[in-house]
N, C-alpha and C positions, 0 to 999 in steps of 0.2 A: 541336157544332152548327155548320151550316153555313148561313148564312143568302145566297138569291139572288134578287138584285132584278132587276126591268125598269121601264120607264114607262108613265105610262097617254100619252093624245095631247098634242098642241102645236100650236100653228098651222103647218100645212104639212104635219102627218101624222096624217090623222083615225084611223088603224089602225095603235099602234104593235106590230111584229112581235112585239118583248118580252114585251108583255103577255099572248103565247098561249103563245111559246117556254119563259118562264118558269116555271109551273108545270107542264109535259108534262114538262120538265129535272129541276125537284125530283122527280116520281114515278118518273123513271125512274132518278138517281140513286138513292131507297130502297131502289128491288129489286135494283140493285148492289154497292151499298154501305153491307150491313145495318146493320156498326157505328157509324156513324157517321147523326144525325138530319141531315135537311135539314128547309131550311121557306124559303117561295119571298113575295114581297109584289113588288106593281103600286104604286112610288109616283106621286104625280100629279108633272105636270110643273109645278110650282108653287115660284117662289123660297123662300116661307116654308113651306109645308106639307111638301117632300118632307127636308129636313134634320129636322124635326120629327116626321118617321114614322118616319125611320132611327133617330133616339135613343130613340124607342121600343121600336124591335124592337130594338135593340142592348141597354136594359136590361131586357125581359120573357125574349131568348133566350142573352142573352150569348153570341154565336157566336165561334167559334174560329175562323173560315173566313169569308169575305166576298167573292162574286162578281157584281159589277155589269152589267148590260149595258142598252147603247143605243143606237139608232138614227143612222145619219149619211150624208147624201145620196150625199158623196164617199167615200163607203166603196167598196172594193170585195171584200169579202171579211173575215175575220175581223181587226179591228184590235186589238192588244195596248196600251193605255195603261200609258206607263212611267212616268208623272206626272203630277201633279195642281198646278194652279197657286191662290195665294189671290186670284183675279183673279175681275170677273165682267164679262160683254159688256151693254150696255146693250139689250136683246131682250126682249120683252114675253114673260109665260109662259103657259101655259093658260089664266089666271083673268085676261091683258091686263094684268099690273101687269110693271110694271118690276123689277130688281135693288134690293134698300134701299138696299146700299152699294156703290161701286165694288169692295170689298174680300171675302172671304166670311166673317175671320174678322180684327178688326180689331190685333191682335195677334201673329198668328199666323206661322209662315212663309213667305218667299215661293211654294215650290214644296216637296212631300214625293214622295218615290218612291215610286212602288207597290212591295207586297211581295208582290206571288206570284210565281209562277215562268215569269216569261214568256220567256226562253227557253229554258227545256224544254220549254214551250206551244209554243212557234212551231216546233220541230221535231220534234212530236207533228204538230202540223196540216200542216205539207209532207209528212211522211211518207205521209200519207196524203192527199196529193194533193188538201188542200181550199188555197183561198187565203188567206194570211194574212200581216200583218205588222205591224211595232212602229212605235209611233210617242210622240212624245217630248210632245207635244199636245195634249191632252184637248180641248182648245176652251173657249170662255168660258161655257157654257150652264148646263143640268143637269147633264148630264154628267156634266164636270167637278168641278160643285160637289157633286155625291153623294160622287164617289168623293176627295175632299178633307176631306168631315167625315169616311168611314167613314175614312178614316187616321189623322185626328187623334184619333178614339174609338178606334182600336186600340193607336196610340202610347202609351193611357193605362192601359195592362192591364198586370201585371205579368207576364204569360207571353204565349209566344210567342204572334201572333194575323200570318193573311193576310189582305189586302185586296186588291183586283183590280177593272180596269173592263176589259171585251170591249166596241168599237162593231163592229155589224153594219150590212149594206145594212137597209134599208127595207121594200125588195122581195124578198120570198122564194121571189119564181115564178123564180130564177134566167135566165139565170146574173148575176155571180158564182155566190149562192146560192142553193138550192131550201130550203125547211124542212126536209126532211129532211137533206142535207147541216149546213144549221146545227141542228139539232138533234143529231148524229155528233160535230159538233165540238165542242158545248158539254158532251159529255158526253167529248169528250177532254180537256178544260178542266178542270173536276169531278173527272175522273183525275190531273190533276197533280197539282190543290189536296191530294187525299185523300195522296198519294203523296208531299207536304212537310210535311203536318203528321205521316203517319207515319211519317216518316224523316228529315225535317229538311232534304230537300234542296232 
């Protein structure tokens, strides 16, 4: 199983693109990629709720596969997150509440590396002439903090599992991107992930 999330809104973006992208992604990943289930969820953009949806869908679908994406203003083009820090920025979230703790996980590592294959990804999407690039980053938000629990839930599996965050524009009336470009890409995305779990690379 492959589980691919987006967010719902935040202050500053009352339409996030994710939340439309990501389930057109999961259907059109099915009819590609019979063998393999996908299954798509809208978390909110909320400090305690969106960690607490993930742990959910993590143990109702136990996914093999986990591909994030999120909005980010200075995006321009497909952004690859290479890590995840246990930091969090003091920014109020959907619901106007602040971070609990400066921390996301009071024990935990300072930073874990993403495990997909982002540069295979990144020159999947040059190849194909969409823009894209890696960045070391995440930011101190959502983000961020999604793709830092879904690692430490994967870290916890005794077989091999990916995790991955993708930030897009905002805007998908391009350019950078149009929807359907980031809709191409995300399904080149989808293509890698499929393409390490079944081959390892």
């Amino acid at each position: 199983m492959i589980l691919i999330t987006g967010f719902g809104p935040f202050p500053g973006i009352q339409d996030n693109a994710t939340s439309t992208l990501v389930p057109v992604l999961a259907e059109a990943a099915r009819a590609r990629h019979r063998t393999y289930g996908f299954v798509s969820a809208v978390l909110p953009t909320v400090w305690e709720d969106a960690p607490r949806l993930l742990e959910e869908l993590f143990e109702v679908h136990r996914p093999s596969a986990c591909l994030h994406f999120g909005v980010a203003r200075e995006c321009h083009g497909f952004r690859l997150e290479r890590r995840a820090a246990n930091a969090c920025r003091a920014t109020a979230d959907a619901a106007g509440c602040l971070p609990p703790a400066p921390q996301l996980v009071a024990d935990g590592p300072d930073y874990q590396d993403t495990t997909f294959p982002a540069d295979a990804i990144l020159e999947r999407l040059i190849a194909q002439g969409l823009p894209a690039s890696c960045s070391e980053d995440a930011g101190g938000y959502l983000c961020n903090a999604v793709l830092y629990h879904s690692l430490r839930a994967m870290a916890g599996r005794r077989r091999r599992c990916i995790s991955g965050f993708v930030h897009i524009p905002p805007d998908l009336t391009g350019p950078p991107l149009t929807h359907e470009e980031a809709l191409r890409g995300a399904g080149l995305i989808v293509d890698a992930l499929v393409d390490s779990l079944r081959f390892g690379s």
